[in-house]
C-alpha positions as CSV (number, residue, x, y, z in Angstrom):
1,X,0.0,0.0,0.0
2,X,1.7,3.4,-1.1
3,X,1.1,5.4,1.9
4,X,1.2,8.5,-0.2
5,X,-2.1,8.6,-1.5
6,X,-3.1,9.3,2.0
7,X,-1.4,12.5,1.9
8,X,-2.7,13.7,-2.0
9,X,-5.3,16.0,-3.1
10,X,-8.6,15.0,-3.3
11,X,-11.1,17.3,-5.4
12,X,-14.0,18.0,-4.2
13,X,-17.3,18.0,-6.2
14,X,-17.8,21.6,-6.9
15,X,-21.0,22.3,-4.8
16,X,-19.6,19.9,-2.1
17,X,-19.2,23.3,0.5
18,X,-22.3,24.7,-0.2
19,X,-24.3,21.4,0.2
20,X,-22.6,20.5,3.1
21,X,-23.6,24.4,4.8
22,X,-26.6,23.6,3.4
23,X,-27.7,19.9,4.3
24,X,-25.4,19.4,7.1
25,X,-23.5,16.7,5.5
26,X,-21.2,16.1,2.1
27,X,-21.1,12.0,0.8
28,X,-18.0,12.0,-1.5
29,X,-17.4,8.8,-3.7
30,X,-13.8,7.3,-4.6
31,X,-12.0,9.3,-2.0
32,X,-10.0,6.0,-1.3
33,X,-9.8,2.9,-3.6
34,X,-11.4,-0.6,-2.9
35,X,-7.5,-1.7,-2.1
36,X,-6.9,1.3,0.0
37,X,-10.4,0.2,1.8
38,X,-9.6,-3.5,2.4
39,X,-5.8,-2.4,3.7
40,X,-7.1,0.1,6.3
41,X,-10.2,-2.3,7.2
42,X,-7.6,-4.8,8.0
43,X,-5.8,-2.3,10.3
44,X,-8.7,-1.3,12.6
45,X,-10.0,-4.9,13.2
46,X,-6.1,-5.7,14.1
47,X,-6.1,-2.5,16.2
48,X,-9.9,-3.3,17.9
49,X,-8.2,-6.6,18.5
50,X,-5.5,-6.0,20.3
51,X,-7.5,-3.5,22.5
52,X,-9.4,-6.4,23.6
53,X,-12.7,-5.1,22.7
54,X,-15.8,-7.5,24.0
55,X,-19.1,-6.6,25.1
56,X,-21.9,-8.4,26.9
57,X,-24.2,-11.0,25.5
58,X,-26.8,-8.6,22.9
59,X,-29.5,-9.8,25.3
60,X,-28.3,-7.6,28.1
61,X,-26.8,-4.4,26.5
62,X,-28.4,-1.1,26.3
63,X,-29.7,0.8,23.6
64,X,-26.3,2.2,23.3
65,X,-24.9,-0.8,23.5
66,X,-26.3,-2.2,20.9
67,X,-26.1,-0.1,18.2
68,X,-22.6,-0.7,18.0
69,X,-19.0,-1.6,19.6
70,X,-17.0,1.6,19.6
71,X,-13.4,1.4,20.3
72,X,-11.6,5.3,20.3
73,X,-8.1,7.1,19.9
74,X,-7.0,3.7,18.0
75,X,-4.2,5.9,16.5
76,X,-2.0,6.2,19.4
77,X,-2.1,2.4,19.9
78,X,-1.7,1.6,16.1
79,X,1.0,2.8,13.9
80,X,-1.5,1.6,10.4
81,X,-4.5,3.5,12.1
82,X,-2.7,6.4,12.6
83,X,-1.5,6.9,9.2
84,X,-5.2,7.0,7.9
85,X,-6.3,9.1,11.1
86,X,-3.2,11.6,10.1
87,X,-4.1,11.7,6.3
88,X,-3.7,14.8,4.8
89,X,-6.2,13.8,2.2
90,X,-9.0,13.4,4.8
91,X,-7.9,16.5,6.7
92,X,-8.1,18.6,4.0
93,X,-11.8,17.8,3.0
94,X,-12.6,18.6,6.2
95,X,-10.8,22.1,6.5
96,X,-12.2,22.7,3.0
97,X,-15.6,21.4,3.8
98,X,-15.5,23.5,7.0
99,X,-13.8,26.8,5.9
100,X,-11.0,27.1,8.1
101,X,-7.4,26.9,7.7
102,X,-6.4,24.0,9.4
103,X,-8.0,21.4,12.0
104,X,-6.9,19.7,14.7
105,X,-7.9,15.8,15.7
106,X,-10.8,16.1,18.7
107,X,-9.9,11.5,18.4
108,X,-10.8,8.7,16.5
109,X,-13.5,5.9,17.0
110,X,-14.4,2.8,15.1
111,X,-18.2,2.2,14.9
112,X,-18.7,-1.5,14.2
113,X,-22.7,-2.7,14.4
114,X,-22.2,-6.3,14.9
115,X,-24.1,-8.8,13.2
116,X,-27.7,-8.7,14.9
117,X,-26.9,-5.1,16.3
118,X,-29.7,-2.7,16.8
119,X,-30.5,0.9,15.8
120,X,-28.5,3.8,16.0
121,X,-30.8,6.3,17.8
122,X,-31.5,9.8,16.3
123,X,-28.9,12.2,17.5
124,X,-26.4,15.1,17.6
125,X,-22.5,14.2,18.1
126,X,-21.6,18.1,19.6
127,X,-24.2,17.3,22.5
128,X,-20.8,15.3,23.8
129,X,-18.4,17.8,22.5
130,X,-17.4,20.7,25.0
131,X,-16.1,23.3,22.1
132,X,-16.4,26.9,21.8
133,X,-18.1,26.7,18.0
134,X,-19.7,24.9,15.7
135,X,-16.6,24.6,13.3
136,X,-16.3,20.9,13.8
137,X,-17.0,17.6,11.7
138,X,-17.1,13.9,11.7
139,X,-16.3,11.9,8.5
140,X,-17.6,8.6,8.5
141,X,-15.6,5.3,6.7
142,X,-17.5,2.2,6.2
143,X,-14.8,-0.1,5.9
144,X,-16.9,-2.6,3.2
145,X,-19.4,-2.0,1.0
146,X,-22.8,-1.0,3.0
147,X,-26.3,-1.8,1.5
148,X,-29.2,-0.5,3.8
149,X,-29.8,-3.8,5.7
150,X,-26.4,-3.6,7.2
151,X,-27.4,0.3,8.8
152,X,-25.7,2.7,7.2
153,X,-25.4,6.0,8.4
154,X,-28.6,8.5,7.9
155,X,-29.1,11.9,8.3
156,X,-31.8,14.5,8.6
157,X,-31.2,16.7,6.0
158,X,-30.8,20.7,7.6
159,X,-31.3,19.5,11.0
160,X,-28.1,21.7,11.7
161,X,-29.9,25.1,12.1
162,X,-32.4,23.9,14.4
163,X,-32.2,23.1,18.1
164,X,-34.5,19.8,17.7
165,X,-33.0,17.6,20.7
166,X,-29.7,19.2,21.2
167,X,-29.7,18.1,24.7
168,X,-30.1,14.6,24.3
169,X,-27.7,12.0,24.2
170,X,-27.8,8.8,22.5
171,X,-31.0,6.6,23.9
172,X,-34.3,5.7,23.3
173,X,-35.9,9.0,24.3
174,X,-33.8,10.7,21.5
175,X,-35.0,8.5,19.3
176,X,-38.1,9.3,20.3
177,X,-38.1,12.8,20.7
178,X,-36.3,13.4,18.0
179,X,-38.0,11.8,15.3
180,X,-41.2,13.1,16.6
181,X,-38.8,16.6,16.2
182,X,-37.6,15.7,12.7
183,X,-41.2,15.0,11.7
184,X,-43.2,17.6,12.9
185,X,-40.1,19.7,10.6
186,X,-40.8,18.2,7.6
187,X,-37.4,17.9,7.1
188,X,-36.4,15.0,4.7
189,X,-34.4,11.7,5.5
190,X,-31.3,11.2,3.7
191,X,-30.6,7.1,3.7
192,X,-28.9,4.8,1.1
193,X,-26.2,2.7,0.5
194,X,-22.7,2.9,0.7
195,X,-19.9,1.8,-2.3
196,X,-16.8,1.0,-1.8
197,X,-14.3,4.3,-1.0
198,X,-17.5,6.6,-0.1
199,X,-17.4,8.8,2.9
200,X,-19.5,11.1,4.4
201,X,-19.0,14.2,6.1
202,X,-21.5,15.3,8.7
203,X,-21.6,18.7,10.9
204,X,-21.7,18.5,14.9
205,X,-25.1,19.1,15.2
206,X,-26.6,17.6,12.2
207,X,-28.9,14.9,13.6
208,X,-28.3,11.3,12.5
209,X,-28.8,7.7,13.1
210,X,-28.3,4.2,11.8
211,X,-30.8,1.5,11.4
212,X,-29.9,-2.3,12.6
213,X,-27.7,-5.0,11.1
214,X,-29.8,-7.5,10.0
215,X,-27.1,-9.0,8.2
216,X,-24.9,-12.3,9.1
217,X,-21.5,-9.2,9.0
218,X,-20.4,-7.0,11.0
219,X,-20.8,-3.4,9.4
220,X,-17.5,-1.9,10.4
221,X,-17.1,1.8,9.9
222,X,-13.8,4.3,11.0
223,X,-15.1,7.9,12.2
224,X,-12.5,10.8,12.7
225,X,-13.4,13.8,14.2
226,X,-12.0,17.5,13.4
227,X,-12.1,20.6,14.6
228,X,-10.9,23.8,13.7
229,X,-7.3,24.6,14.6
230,X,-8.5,27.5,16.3
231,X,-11.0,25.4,18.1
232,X,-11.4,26.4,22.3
233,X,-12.8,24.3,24.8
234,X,-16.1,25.6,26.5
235,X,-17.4,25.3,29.7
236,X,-19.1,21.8,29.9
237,X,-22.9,22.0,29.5
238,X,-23.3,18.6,31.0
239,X,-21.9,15.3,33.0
240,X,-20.9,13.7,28.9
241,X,-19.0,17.1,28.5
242,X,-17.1,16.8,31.5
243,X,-15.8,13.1,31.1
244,X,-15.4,14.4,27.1
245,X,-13.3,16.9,28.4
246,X,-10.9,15.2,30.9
247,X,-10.8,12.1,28.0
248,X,-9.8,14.1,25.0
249,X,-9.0,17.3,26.7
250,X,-6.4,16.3,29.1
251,X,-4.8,19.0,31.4
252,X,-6.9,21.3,29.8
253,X,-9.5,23.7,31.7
254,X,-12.5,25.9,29.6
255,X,-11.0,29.0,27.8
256,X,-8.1,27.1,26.7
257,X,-7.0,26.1,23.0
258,X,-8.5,22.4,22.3
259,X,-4.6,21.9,21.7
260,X,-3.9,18.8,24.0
261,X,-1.1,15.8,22.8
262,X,-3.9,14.2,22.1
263,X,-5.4,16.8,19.3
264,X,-2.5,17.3,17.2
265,X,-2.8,19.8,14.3
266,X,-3.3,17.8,11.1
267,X,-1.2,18.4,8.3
268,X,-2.9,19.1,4.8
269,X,-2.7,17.5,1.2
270,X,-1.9,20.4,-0.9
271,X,-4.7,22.1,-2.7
272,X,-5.7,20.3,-6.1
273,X,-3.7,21.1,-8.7
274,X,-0.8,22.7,-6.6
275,X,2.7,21.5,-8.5
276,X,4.2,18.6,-6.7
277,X,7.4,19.2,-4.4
278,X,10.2,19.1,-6.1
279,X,8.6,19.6,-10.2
């Protein structure tokens, strides 16, 4: 695997910034190849494994629980993740996406809905996320192929703008609160399969979920978060701030730059069509 593909340009669709100020959310196609996919997939599960990651029988999980087995900051325990967490390729669509000059890592998490697993419930990711703005993304990976019945990430399209459960976490009462929300909005449902190399990218408080895995594989998906360079940490607004905080903000206290060792500044790819170093 030439780990310099990581690191080039990737150009984006033309309307790819306005849609993604507009909806909430950007899905790219052939940002990495079918190879690149099937290397880094390989990576994670070696890096989930080595963690030790188990969970209860299904029977006895909770919502939460269920909806998937999330293992995070697998770069600093993995030298393969952490060349696709640092790729300048990925960081760039998100500084472009978000229109800031650089961004910083807020961590890493694989998402992988196990065969069987339940829903995602409807939520917001920033209702965890004790930052000073909104300039902040997620881009999702699915790590295979992703047809519907395997639960996909979804997304309620312009949710962003609109305060429609913003203080709910992840549980059945968001789900139902916030479709109820979502409903009474009008606002439309953005759900379909994932190729091979497709990512999206999805704004802190753009309100999504994923339905179950009702196939016989697990639907493994990589998630890094960005923010912008700039990026402060804010006063936590509740108890999932405050553990947030002292996880991913260590040593740091509210006013500070989010600039712990664990939120290194991500290096860019060079714009598109910049001359290579060197020519």
């Amino acid at each position: 695997m030439d780990e310099r593909e990581l690191q080039a340009p990737c150009r984006l669709p033309r309307d790819a910034a306005a849609a993604f100020a507009r909806d909430g959310f950007v899905r790219l196609r052939e940002v990495l190849t079918p190879a690149q996919i099937e290397h880094h997939a390989a990576a994670v599960d070696a890096a989930i494994a080595q963690r030790g990651a188990a969970q209860r029988p299904m029977q006895e999980r909770t919502t939460y629980e269920k909806a998937f087995l999330q293992v995070m900051n697998l770069w600093t325990t993995s030298e393969a993740v952490r060349r696709l967490v640092f790729s300048g390729r990925l960081a760039r669509i998100a500084a472009e996406l978000l229109g800031v000059r650089g961004v910083r890592l807020y961590h890493d998490q694989a998402l992988y809905k196990e065969a069987g697993g339940g829903p995602t419930p409807w939520h917001a990711d920033q209702y965890y996320w004790p930052l000073s703005s909104d300039s902040c993304c997620t881009i999702w990976i699915p790590l295979q192929p992703t047809p519907l019945e395997m639960g996909p990430v979804a997304f309620s399209v312009g949710s962003h703008t609109r305060d429609l459960g913003r203080g709910l976490g992840i549980s059945d009462e968001s789900e139902a609160q916030i479709s109820r929300a979502l409903l009474g909005e009008r606002l439309p449902v953005h759900e379909t399969p994932f190729e091979s190399g497709e990512i999206s990218v999805h704004s802190g408080w753009t309100f999504h979920r994923a339905g179950p895995n009702a196939t016989a594989r697990t639907r493994r998906a990589m998630t890094i978060i960005y923010i912008d360079a700039a990026m402060r940490v804010a006063p936590p607004r509740n108890a999932n701030q405050e553990l947030d905080l002292a996880a991913w903000f260590p040593g740091l206290k509210p006013g500070d730059p989010a600039a712990s060792p664990l939120n290194p500044e991500l290096p860019l790819a060079p714009p598109p069509g910049a001359p290579e170093a060197g020519r």
